[in-house]
PASEBA-1860 file (N, C-alpha, C; in nm, 3 decimals):
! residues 140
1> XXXXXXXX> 0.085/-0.117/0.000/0.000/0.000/0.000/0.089/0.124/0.000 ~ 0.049/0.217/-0.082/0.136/0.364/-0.121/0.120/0.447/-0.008 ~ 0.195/0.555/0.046/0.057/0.650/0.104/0.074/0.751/0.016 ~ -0.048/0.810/0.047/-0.086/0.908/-0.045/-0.046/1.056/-0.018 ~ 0.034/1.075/0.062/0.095/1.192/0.136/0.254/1.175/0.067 ~ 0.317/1.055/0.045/0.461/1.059/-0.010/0.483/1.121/-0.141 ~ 0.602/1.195/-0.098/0.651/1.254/-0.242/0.707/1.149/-0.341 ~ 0.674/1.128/-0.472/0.755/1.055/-0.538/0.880/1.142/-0.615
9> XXXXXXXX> 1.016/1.066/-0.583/1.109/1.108/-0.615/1.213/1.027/-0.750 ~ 1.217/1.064/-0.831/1.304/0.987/-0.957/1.454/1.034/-0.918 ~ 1.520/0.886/-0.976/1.691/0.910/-0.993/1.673/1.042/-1.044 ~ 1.809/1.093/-1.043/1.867/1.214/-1.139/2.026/1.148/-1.215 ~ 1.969/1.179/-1.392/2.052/1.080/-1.426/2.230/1.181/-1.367 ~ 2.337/1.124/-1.394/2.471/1.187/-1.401/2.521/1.315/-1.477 ~ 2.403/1.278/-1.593/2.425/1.430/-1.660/2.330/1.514/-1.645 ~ 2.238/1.496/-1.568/2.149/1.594/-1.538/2.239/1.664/-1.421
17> XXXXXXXX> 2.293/1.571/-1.334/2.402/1.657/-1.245/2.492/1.715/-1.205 ~ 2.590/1.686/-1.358/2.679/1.749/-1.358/2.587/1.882/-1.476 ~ 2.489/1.884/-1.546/2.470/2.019/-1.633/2.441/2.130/-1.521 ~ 2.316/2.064/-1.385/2.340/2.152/-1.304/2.413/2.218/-1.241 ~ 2.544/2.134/-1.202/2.624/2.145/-1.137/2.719/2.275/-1.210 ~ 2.719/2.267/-1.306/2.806/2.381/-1.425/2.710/2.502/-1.441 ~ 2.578/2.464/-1.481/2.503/2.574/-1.448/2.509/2.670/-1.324 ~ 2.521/2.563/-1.231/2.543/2.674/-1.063/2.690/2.720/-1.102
25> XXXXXXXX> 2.756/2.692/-1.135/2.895/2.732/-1.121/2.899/2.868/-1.203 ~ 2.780/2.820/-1.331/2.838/2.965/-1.435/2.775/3.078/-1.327 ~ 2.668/3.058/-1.267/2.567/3.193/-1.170/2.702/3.244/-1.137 ~ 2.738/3.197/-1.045/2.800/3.211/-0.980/2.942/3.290/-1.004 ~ 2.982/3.256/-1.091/3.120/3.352/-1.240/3.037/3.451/-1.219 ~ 2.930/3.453/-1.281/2.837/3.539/-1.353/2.834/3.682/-1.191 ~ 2.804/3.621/-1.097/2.754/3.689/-0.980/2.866/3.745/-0.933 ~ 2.977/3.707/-0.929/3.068/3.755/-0.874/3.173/3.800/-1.003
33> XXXXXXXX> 3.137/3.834/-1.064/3.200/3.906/-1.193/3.105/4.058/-1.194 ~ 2.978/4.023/-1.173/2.920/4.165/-1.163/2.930/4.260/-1.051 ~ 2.965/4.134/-0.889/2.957/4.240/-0.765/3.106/4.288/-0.791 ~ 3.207/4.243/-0.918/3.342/4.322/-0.825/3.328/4.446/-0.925 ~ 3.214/4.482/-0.973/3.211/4.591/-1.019/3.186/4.716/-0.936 ~ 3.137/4.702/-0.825/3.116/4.761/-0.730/3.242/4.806/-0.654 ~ 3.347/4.730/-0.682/3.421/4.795/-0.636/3.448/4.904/-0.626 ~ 3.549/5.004/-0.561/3.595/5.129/-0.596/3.725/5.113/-0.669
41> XXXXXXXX> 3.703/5.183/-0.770/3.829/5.246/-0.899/3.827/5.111/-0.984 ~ 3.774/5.028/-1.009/3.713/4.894/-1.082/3.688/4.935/-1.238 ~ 3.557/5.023/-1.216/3.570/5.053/-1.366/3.665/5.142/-1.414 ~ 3.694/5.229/-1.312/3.808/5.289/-1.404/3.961/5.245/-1.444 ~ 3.970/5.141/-1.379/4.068/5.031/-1.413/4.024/4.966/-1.593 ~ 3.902/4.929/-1.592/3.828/4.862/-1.683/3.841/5.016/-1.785 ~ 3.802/5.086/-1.777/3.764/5.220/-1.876/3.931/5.287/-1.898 ~ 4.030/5.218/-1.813/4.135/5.254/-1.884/4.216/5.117/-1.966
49> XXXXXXXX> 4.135/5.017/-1.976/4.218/4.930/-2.060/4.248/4.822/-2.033 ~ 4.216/4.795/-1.886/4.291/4.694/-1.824/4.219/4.614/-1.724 ~ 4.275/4.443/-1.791/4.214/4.338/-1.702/4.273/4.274/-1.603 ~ 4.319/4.324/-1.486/4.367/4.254/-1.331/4.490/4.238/-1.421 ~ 4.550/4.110/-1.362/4.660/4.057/-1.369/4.713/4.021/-1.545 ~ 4.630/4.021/-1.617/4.622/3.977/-1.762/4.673/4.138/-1.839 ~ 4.641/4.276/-1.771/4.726/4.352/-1.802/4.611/4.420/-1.926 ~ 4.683/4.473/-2.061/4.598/4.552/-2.141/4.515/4.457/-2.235
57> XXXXXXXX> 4.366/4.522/-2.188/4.271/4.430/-2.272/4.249/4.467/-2.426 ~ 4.369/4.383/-2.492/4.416/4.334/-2.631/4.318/4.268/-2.657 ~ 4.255/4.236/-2.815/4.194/4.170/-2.862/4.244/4.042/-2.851 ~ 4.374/4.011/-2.876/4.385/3.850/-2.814/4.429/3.816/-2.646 ~ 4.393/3.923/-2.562/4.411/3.866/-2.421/4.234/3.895/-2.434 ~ 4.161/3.978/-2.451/3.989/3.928/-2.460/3.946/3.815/-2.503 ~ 4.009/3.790/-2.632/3.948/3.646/-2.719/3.992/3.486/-2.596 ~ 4.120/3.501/-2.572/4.146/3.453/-2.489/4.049/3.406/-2.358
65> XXXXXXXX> 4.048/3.497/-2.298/3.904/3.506/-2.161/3.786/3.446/-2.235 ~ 3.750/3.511/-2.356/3.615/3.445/-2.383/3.640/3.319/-2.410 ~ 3.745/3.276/-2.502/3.728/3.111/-2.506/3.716/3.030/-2.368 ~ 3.809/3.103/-2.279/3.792/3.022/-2.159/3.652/3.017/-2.049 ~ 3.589/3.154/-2.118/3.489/3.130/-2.017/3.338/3.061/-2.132 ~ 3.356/3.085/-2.231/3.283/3.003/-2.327/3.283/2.830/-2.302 ~ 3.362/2.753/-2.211/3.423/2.643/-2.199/3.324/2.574/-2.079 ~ 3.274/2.666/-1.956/3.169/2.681/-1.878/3.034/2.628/-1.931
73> XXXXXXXX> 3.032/2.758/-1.947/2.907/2.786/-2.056/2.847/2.647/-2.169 ~ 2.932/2.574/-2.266/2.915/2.539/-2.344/2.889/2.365/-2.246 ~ 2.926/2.390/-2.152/2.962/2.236/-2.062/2.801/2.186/-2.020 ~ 2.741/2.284/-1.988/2.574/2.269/-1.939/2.530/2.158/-2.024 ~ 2.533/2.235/-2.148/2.484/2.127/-2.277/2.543/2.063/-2.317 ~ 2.690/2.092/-2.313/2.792/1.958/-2.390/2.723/1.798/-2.278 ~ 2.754/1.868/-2.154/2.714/1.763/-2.096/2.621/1.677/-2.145 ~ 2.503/1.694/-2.158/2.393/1.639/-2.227/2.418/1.575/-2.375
81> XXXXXXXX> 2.507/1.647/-2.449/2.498/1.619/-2.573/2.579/1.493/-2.603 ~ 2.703/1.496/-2.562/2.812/1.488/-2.587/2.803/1.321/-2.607 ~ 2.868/1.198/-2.641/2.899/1.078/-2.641/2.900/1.000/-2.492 ~ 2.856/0.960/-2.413/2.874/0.931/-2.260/3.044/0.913/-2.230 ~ 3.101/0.869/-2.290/3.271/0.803/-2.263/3.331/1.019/-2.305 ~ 3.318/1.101/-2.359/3.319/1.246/-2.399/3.331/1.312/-2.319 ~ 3.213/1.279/-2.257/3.174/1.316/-2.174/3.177/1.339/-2.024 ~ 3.207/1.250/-2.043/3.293/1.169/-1.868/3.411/1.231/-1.852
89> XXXXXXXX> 3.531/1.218/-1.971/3.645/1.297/-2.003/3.620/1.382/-1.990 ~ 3.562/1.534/-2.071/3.548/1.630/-2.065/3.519/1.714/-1.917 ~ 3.444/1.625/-1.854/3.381/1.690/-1.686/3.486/1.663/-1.633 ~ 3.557/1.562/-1.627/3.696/1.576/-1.551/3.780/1.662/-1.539 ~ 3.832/1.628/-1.691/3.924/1.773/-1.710/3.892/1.885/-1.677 ~ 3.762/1.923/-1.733/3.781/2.066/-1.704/3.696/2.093/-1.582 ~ 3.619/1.988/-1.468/3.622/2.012/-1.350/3.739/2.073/-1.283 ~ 3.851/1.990/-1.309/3.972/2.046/-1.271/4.060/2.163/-1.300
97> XXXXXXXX> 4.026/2.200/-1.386/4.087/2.277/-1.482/4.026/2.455/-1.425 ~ 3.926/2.418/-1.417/3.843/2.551/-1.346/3.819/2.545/-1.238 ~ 3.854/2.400/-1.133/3.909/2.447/-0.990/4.033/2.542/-0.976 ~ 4.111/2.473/-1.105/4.272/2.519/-1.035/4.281/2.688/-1.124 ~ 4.188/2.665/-1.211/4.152/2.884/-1.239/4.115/2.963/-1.148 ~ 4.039/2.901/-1.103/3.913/3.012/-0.962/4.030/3.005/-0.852 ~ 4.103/2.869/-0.821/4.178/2.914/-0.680/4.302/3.000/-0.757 ~ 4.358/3.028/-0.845/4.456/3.120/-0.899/4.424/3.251/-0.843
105> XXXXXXXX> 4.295/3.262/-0.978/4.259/3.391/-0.951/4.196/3.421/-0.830 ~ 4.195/3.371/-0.727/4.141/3.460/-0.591/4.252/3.480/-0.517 ~ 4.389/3.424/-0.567/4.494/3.458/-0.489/4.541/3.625/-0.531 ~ 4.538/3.707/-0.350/4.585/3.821/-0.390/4.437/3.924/-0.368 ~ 4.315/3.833/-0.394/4.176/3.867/-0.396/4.156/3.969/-0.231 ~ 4.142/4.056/-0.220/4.037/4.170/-0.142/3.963/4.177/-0.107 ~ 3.842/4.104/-0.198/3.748/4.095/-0.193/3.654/3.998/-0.142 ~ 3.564/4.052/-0.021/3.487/3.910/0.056/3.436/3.897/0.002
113> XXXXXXXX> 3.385/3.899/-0.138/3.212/3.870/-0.184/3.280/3.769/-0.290 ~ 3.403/3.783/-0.333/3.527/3.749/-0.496/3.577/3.601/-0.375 ~ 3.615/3.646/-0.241/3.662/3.509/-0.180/3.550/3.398/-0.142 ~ 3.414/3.493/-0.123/3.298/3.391/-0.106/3.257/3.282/-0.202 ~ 3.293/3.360/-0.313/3.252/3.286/-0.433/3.332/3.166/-0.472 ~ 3.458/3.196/-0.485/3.541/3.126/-0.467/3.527/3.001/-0.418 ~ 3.503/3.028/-0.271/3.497/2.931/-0.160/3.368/2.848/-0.229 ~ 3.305/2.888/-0.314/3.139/2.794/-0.361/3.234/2.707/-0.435
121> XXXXXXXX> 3.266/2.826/-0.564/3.295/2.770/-0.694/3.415/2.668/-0.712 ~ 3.510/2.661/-0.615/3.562/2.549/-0.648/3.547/2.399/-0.584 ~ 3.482/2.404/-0.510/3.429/2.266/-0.463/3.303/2.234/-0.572 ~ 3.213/2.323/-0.607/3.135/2.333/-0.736/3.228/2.268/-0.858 ~ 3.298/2.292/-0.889/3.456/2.205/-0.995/3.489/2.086/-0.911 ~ 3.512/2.123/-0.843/3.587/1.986/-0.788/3.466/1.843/-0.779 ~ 3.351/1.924/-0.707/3.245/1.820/-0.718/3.181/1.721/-0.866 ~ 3.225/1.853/-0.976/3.235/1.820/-1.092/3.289/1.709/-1.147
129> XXXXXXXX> 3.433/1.698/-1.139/3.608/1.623/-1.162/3.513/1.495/-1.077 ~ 3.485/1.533/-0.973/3.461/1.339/-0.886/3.328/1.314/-0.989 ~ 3.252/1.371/-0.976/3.134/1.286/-1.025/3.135/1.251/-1.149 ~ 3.208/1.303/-1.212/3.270/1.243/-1.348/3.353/1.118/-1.354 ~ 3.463/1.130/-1.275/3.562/1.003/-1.288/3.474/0.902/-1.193 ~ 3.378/0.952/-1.099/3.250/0.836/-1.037/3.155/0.749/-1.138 ~ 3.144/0.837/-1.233/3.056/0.806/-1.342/2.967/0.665/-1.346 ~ 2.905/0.637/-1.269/2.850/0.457/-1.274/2.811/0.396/-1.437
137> XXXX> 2.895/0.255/-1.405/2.900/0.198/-1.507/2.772/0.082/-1.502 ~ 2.726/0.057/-1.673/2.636/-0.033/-1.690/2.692/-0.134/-1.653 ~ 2.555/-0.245/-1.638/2.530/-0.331/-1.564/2.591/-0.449/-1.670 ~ 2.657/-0.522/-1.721/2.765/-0.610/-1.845/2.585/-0.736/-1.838
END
């Protein structure tokens, strides 16, 4: 007998969890890319040319940033799309790959809202990298 008060709950397949999982991660870029605008003398850092540590924003130190943050972004759905064995690879690597970016760039960081994020976003990657190389295998 059911009761009729229980929630029914379905698996969530692996790639439904890692697309979320990249999805929270991009907010999160996304959120803390807009509060360090708030900074003071931020934009005028930005309105004179220049990106942090990367120096004068050149068309190939921009193109640069965008490929890398296009790599995020494109992971939501690659996830989904991608070949399962692709796939698995791909979340690894670049689970890792954008842990060991986010802890770079917060070194040197000022900022509590830039270190908060941080503190999400790379266990957000890292949680990524495991549940990928976790990946459960079919049943032979």
């Amino acid at each position: 007998m059911t009761d009729p008060g229980r929630l029914a709950d379905s698996p969530v397949s692996t790639r439904a969890k890692l697309a979320a999982l990249w999805a929270a991660t991009m907010f999160c870029y996304i959120y803390a890319d807009f509060f360090a605008l708030f900074q003071k003398g931020r934009l005028d850092t930005m309105n004179a040319g220049q990106i942090g540590p990367l120096g004068e924003a050149t068309n190939p130190v921009m193109l640069g940033v965008s490929v890398m943050m296009a790599v995020p972004s494109l992971m939501v759905a690659l996830t989904l799309l991608l070949p399962v064995q692709i796939a698995r690879w791909a979340n690894g690597v670049w689970g890792l790959a954008f842990a060991a970016i986010q802890a770079l760039s917060a070194s040197g960081a000022d900022s509590w809202s830039y270190l908060f994020f941080t503190a999400v976003e790379v266990p957000l990657t890292l949680a990524i990298a495991a549940l990928a190389w976790r990946w459960p295998r079919s049943a032979a």
